[in-house]
N, CA, C and O atoms as CSV, one atom per row, in Angstrom:
chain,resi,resn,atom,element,x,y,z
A,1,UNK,N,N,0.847,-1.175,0.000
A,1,UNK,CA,C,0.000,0.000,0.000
A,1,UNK,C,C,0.894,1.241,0.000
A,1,UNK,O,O,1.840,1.445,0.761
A,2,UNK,N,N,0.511,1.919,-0.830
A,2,UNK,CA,C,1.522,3.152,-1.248
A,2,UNK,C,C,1.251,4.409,0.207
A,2,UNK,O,O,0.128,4.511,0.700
A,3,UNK,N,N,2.277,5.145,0.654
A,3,UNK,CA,C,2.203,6.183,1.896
A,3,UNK,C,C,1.783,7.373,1.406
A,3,UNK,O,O,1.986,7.877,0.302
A,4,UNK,N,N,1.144,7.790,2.391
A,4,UNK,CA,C,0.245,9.004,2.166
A,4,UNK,C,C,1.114,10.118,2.570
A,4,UNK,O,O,0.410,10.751,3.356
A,5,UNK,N,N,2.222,10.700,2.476
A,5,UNK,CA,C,2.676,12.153,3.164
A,5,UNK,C,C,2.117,13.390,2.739
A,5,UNK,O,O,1.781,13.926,1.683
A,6,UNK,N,N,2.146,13.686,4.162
A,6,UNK,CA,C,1.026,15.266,4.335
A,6,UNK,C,C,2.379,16.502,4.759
A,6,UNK,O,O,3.495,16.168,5.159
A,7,UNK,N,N,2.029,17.577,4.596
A,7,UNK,CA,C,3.001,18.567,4.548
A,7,UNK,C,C,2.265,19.760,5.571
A,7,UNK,O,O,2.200,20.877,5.057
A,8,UNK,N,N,1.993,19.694,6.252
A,8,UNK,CA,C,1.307,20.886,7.435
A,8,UNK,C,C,0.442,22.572,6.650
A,8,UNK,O,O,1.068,23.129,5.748
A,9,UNK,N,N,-0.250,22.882,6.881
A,9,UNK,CA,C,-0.551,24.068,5.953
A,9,UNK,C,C,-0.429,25.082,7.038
A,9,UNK,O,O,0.432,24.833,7.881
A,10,UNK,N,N,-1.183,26.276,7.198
A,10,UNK,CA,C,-0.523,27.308,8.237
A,10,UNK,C,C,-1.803,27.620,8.686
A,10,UNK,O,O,-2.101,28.648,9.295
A,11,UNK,N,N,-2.498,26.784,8.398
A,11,UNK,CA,C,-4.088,26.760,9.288
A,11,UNK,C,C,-4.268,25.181,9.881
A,11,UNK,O,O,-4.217,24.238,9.091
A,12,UNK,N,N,-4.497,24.949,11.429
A,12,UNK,CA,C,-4.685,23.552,11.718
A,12,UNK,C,C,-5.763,22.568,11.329
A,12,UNK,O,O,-6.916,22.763,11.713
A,13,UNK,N,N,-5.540,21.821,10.800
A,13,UNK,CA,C,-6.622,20.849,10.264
A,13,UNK,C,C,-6.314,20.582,9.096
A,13,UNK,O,O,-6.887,19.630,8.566
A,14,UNK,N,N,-5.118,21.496,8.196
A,14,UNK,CA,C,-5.283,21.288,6.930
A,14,UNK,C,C,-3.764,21.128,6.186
A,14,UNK,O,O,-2.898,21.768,6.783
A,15,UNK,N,N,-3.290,20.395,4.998
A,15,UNK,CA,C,-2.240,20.436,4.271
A,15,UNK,C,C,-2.250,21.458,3.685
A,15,UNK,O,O,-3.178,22.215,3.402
A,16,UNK,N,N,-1.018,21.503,3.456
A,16,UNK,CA,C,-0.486,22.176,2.221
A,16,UNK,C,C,-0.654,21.454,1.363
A,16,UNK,O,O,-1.546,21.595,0.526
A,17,UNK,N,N,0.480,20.169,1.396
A,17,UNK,CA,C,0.448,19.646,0.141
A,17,UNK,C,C,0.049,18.137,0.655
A,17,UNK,O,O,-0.123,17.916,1.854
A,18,UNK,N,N,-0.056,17.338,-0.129
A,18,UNK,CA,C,-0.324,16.107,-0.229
A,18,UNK,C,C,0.194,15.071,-0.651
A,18,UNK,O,O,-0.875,14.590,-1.026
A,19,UNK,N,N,0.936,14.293,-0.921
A,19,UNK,CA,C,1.473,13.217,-1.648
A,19,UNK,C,C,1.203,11.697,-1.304
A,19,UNK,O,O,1.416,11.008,-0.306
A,20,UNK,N,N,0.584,11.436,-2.683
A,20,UNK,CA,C,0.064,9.872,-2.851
A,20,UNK,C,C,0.230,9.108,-4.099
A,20,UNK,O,O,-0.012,9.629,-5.188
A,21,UNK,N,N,0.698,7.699,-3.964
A,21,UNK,CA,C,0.948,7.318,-5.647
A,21,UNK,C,C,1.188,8.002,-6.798
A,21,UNK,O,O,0.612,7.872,-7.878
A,22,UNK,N,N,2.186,8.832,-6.465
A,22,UNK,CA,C,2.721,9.353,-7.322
A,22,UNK,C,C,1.887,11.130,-8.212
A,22,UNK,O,O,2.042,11.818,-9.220
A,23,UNK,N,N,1.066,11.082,-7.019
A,23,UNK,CA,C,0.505,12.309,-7.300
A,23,UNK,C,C,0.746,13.062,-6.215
A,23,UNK,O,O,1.218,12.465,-5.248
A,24,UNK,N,N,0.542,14.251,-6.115
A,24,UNK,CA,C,0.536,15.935,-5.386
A,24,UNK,C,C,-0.849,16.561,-5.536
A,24,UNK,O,O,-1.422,16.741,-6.611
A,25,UNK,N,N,-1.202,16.794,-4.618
A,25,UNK,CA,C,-2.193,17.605,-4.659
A,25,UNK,C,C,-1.975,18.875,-3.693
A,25,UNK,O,O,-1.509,18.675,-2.572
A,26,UNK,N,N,-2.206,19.791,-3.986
A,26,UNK,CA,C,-1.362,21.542,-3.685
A,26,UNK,C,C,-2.592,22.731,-3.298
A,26,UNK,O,O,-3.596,23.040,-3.940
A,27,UNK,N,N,-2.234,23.087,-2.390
A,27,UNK,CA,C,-3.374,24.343,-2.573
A,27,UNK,C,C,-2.498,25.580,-2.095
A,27,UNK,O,O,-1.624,25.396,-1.249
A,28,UNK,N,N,-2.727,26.833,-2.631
A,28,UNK,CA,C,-2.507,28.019,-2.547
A,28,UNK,C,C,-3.413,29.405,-2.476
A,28,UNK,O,O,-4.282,29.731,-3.284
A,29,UNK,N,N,-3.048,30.030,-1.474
A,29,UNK,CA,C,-3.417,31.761,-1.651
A,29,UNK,C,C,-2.160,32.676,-1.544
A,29,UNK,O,O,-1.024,32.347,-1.203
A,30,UNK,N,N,-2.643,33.949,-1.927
A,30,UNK,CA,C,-1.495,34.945,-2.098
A,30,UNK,C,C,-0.847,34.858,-0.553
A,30,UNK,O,O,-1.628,34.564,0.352
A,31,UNK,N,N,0.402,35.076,-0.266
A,31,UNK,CA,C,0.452,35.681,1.165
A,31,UNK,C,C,0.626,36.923,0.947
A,31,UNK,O,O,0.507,37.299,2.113
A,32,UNK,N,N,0.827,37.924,0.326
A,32,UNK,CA,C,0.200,39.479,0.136
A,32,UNK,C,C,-1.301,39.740,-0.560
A,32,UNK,O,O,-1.635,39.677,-1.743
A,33,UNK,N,N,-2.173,40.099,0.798
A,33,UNK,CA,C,-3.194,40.475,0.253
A,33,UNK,C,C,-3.361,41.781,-0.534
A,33,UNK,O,O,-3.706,42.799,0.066
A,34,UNK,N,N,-3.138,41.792,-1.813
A,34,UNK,CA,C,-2.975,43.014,-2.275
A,34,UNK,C,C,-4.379,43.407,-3.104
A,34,UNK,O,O,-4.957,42.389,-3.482
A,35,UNK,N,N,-4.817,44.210,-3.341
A,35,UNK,CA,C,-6.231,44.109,-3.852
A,35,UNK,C,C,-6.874,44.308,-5.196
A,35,UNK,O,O,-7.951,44.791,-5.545
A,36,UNK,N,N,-5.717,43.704,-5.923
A,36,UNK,CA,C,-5.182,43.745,-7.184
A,36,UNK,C,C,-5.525,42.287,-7.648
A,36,UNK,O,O,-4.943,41.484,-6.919
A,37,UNK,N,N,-6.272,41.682,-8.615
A,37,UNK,CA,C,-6.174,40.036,-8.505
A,37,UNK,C,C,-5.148,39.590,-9.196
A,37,UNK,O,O,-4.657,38.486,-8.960
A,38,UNK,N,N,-4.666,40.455,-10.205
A,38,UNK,CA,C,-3.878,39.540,-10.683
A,38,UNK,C,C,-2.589,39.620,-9.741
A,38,UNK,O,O,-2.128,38.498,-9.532
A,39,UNK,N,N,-2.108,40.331,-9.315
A,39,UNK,CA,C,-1.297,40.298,-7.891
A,39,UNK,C,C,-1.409,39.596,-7.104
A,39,UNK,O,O,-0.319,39.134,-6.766
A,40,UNK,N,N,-2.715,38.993,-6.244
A,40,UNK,CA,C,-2.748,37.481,-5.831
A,40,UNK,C,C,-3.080,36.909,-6.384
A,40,UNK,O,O,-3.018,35.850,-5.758
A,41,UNK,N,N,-3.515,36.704,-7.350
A,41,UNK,CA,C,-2.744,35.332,-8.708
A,41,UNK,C,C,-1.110,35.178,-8.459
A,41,UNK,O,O,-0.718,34.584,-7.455
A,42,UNK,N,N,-0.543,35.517,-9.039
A,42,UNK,CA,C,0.578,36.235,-9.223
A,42,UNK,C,C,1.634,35.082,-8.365
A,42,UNK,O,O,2.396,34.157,-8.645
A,43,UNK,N,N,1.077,35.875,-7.044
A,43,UNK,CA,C,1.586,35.102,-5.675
A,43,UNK,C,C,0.989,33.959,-5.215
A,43,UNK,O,O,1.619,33.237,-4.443
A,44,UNK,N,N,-0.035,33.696,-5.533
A,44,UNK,CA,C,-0.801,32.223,-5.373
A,44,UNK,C,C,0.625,31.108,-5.803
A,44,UNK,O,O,1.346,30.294,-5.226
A,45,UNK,N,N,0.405,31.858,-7.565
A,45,UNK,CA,C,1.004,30.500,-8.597
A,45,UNK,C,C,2.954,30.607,-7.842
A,45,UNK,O,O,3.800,29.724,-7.700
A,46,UNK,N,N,2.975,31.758,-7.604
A,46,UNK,CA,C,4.488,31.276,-7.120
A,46,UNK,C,C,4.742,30.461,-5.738
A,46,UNK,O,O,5.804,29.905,-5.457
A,47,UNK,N,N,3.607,30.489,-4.946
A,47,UNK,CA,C,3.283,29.801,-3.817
A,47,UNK,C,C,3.119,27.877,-4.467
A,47,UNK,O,O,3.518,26.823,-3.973
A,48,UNK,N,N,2.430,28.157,-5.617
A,48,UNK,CA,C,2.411,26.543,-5.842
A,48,UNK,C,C,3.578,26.420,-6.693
A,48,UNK,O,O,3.751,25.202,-6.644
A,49,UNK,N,N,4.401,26.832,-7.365
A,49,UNK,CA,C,5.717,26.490,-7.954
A,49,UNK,C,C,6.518,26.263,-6.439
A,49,UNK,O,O,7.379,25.405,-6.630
A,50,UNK,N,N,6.534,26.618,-5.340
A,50,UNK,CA,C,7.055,26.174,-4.539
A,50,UNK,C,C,6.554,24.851,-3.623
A,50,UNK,O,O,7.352,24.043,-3.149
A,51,UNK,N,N,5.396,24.788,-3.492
A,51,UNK,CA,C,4.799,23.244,-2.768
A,51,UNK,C,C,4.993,22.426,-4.009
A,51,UNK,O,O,5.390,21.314,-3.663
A,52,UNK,N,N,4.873,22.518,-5.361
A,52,UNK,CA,C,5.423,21.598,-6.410
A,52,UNK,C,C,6.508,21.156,-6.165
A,52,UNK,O,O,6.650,19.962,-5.905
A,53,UNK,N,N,7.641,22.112,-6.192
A,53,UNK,CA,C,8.976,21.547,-5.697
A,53,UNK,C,C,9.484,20.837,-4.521
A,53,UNK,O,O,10.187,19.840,-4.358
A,54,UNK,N,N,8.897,21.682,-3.754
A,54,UNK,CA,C,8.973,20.617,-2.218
A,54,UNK,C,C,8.279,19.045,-2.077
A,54,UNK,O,O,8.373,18.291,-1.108
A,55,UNK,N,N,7.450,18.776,-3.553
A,55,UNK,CA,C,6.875,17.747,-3.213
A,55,UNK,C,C,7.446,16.872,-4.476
A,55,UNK,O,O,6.809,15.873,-4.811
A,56,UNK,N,N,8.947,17.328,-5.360
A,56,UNK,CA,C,9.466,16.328,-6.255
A,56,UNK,C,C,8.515,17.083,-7.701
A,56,UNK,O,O,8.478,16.297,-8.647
A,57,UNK,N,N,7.941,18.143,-7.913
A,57,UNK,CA,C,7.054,17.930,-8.907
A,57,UNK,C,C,7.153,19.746,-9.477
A,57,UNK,O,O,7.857,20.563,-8.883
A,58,UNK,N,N,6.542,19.997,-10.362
A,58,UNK,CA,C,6.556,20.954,-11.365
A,58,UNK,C,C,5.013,21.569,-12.006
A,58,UNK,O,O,3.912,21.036,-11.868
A,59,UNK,N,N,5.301,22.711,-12.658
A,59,UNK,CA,C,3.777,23.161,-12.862
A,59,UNK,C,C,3.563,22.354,-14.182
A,59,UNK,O,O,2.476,21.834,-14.433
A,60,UNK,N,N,4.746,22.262,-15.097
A,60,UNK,CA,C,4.719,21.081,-16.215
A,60,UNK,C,C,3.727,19.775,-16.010
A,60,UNK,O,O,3.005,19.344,-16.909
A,61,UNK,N,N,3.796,19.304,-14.890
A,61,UNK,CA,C,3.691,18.208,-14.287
A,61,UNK,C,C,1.908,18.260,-13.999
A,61,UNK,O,O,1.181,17.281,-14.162
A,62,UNK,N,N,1.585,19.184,-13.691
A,62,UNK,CA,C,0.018,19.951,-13.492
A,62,UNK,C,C,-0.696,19.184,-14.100
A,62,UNK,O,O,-0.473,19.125,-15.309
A,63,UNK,N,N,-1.885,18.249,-13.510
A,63,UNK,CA,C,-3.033,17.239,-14.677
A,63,UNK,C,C,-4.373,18.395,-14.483
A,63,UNK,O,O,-5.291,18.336,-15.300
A,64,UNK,N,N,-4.396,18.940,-13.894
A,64,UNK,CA,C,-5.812,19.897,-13.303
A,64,UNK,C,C,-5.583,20.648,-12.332
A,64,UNK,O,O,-5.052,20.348,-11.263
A,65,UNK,N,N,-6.029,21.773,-12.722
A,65,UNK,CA,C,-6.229,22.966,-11.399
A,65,UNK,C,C,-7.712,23.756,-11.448
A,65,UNK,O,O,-8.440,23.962,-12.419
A,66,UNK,N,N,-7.851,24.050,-10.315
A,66,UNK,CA,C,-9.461,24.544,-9.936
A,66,UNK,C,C,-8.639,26.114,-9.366
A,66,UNK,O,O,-7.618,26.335,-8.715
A,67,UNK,N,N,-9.709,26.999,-10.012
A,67,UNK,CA,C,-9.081,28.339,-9.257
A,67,UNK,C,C,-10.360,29.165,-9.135
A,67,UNK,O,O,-11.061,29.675,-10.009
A,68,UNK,N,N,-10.481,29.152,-7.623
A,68,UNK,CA,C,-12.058,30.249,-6.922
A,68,UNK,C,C,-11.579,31.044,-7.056
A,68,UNK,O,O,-10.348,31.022,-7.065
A,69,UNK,N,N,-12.226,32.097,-7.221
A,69,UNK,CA,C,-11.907,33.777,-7.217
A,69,UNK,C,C,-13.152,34.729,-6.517
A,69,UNK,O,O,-14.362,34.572,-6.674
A,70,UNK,N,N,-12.642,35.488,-5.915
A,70,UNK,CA,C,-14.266,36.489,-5.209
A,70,UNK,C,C,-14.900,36.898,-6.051
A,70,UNK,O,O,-16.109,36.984,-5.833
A,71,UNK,N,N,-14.515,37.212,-7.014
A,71,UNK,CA,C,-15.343,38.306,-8.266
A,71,UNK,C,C,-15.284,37.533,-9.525
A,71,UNK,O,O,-14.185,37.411,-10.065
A,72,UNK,N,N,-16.367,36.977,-10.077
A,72,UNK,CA,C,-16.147,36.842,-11.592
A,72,UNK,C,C,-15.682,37.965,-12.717
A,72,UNK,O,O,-15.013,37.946,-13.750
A,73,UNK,N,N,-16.357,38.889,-11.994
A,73,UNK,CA,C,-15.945,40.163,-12.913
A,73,UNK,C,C,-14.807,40.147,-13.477
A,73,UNK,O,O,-14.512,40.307,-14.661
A,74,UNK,N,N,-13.923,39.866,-12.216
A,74,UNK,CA,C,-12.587,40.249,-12.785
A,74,UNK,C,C,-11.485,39.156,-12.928
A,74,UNK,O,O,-10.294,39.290,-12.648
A,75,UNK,N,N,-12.196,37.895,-13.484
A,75,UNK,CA,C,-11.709,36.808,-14.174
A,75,UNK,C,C,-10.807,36.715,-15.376
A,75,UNK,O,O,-10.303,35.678,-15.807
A,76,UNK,N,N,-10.656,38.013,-15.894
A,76,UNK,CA,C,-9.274,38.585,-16.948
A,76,UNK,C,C,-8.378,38.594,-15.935
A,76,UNK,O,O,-7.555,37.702,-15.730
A,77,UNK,N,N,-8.545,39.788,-15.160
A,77,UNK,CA,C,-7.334,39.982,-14.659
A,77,UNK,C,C,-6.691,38.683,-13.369
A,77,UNK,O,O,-5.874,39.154,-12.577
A,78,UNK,N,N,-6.978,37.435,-13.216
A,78,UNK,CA,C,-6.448,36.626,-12.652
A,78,UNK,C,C,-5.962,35.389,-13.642
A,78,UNK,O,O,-5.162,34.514,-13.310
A,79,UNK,N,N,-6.751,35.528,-15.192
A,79,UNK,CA,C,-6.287,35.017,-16.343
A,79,UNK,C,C,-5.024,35.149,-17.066
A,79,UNK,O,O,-4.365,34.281,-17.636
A,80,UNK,N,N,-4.768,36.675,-16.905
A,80,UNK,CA,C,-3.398,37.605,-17.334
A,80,UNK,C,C,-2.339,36.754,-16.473
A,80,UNK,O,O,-1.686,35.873,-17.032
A,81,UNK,N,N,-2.176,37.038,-15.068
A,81,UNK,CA,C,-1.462,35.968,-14.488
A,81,UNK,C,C,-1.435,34.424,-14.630
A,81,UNK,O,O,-0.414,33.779,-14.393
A,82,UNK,N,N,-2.868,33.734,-15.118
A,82,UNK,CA,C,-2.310,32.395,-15.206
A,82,UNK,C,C,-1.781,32.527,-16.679
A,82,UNK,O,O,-0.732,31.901,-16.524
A,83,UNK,N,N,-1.773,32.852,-17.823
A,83,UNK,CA,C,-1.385,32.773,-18.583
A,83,UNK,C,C,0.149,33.223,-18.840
A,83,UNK,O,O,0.851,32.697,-19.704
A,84,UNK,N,N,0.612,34.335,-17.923
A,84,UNK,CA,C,2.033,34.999,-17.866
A,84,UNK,C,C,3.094,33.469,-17.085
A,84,UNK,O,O,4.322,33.417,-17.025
A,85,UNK,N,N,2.151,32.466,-16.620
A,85,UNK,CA,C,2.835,31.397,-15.393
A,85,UNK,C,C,2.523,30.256,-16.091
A,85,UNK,O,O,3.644,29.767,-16.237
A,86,UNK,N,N,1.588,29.347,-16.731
A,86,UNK,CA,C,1.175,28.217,-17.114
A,86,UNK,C,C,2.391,27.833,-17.940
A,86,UNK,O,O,3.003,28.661,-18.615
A,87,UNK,N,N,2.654,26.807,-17.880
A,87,UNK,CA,C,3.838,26.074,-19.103
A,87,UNK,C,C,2.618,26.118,-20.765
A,87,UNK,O,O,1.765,25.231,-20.786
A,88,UNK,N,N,2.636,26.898,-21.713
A,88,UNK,CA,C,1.498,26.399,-22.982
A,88,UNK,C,C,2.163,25.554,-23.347
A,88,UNK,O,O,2.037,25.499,-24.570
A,89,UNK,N,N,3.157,24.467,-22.834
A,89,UNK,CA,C,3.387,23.292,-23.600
A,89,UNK,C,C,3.001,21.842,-22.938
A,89,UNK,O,O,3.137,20.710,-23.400
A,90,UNK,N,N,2.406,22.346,-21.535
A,90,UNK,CA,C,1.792,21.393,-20.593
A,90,UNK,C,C,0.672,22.262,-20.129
A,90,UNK,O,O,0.694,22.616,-18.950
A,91,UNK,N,N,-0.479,22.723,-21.038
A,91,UNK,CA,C,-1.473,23.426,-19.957
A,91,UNK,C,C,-2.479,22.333,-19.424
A,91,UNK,O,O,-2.940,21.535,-20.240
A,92,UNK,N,N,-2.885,22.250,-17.945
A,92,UNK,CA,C,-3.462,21.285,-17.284
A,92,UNK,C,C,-4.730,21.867,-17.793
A,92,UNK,O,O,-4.846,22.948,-18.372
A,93,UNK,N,N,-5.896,20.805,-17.433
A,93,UNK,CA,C,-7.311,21.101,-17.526
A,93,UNK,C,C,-7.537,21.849,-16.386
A,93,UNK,O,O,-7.354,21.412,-15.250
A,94,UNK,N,N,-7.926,22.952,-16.649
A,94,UNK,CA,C,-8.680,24.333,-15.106
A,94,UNK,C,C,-10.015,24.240,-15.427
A,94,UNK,O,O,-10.546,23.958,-16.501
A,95,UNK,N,N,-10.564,24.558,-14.181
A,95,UNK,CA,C,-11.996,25.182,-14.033
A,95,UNK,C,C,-11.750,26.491,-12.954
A,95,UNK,O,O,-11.001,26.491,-11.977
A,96,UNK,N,N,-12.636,27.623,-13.451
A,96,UNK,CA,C,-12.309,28.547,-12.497
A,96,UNK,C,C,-14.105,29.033,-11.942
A,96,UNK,O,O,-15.133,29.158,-12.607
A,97,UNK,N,N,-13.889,29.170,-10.763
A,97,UNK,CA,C,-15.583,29.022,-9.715
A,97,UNK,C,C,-15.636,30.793,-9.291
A,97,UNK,O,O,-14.583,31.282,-8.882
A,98,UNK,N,N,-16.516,31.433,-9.373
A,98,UNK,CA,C,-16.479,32.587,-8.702
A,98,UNK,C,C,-17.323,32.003,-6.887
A,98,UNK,O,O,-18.393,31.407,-6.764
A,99,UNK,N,N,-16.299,32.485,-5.665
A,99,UNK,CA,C,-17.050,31.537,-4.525
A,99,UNK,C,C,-16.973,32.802,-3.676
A,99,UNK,O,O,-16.941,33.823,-4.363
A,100,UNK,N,N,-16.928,33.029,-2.113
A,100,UNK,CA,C,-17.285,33.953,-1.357
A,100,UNK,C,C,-15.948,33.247,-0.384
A,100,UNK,O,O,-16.145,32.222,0.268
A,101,UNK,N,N,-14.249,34.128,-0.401
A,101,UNK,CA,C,-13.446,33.203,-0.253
A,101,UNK,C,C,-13.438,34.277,1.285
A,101,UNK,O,O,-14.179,35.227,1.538
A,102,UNK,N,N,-12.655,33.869,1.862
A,102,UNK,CA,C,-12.318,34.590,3.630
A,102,UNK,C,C,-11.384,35.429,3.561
A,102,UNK,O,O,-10.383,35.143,2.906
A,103,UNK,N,N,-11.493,36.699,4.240
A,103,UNK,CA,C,-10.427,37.395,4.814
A,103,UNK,C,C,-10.525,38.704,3.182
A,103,UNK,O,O,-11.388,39.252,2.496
A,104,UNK,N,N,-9.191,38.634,3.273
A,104,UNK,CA,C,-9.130,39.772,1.821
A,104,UNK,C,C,-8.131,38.480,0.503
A,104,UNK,O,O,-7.186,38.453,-0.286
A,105,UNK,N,N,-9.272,37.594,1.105
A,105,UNK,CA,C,-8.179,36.558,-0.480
A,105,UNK,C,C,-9.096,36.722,-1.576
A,105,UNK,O,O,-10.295,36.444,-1.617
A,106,UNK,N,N,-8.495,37.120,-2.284
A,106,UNK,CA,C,-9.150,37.273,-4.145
A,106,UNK,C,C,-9.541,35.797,-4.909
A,106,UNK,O,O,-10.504,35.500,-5.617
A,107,UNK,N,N,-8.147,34.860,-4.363
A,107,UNK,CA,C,-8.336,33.763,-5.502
A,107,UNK,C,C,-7.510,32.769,-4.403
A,107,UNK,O,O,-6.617,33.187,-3.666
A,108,UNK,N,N,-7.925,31.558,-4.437
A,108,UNK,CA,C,-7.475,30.257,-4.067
A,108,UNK,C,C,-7.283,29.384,-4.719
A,108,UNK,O,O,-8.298,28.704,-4.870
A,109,UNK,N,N,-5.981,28.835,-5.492
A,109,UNK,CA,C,-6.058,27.485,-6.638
A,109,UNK,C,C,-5.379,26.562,-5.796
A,109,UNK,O,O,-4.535,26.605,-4.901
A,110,UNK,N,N,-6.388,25.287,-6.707
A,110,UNK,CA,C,-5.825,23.699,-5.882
A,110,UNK,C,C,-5.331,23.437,-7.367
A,110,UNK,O,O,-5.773,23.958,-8.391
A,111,UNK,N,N,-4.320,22.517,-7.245
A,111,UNK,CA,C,-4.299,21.568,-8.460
A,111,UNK,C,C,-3.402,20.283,-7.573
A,111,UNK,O,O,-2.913,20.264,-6.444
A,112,UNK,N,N,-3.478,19.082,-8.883
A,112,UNK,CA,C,-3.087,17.962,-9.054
A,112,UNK,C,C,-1.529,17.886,-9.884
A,112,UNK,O,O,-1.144,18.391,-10.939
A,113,UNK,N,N,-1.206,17.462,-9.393
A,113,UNK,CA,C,0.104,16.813,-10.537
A,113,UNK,C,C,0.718,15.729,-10.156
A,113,UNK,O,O,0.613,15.076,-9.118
A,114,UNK,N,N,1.439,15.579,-11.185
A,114,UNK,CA,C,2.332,13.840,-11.059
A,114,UNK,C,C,3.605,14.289,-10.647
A,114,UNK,O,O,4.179,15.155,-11.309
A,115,UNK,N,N,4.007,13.908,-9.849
A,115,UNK,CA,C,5.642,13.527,-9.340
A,115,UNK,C,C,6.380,13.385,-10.402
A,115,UNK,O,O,5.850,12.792,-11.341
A,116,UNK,N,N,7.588,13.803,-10.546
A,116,UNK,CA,C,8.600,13.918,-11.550
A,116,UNK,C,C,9.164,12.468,-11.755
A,116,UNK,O,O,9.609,11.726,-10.879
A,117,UNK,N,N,9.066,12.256,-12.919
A,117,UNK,CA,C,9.829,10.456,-12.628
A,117,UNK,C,C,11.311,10.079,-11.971
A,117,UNK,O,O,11.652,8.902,-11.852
C-alpha cells in the first residue's frame, strides 16, 4: 500500500500539500493580500511552484487545477497571471468558480500533478 505524506498548511486541520501514488495535490493563496487580482494570482502561482517543488514535482507536471476567485468580474485579470505562469506546452485542464473566499483573499487554486519520474 503506497504512503500518504502530508506537509502541514498554516491553518490547523489542513495540508499544504499532499502526496500519494505518485501524485501531489497543492493548494494556494497569495500571502500578500494586495487588492489587485492579478497580484494574488501572481503570488498564489508562485506559492504553488514552490509546494510543487517541495513535493518532487513541477507546474509542467500539473493534470488539473481549480481556481475560486471572489469576483467573476474580474476573471481577466487573474487570467493575465495564469497565462504569464502556465507552461502552454503542458497546460493542465482548469476550471475557475467565482465563490465567497475569507479574509481579503481574491483567488485560491488547488491543483493535481504527477511527481517527476
Amino acid at each position: 500500500m503506497a504512503a500518504i505524506k502530508r506537509t502541514a498548511g498554516s491553518a490547523a486541520g489542513r495540508s499544504r500539500i499532499v502526496e500519494h501514488a505518485g501524485l501531489v495535490y497543492t493548494v494556494a493563496t497569495a500571502r500578500e493580500k494586495s487588492p489587485a487580482m492579478k497580484a494574488q494570482t501572481a503570488d498564489a502561482l508562485a506559492r504553488l511552484d514552490e509546494n510543487l517543488a517541495a513535493a518532487g514535482s513541477h507546474k509542467s507536471r500539473i493534470l488539473t487545477a481549480t481556481v475560486y476567485i471572489a469576483d467573476m468580474q474580474r476573471k481577466a485579470e487573474m487570467n493575465e497571471a495564469w497565462l504569464a505562469w502556465v507552461d502552454p506546452a503542458n497546460a493542465p485542464q482548469r476550471a475557475c468558480l467565482g465563490v465567497e473566499l475569507e479574509g481579503q483573499d481574491l483567488v485560491e487554486i488547488v491543483v493535481v500533478a504527477a511527481k517527476a519520474p
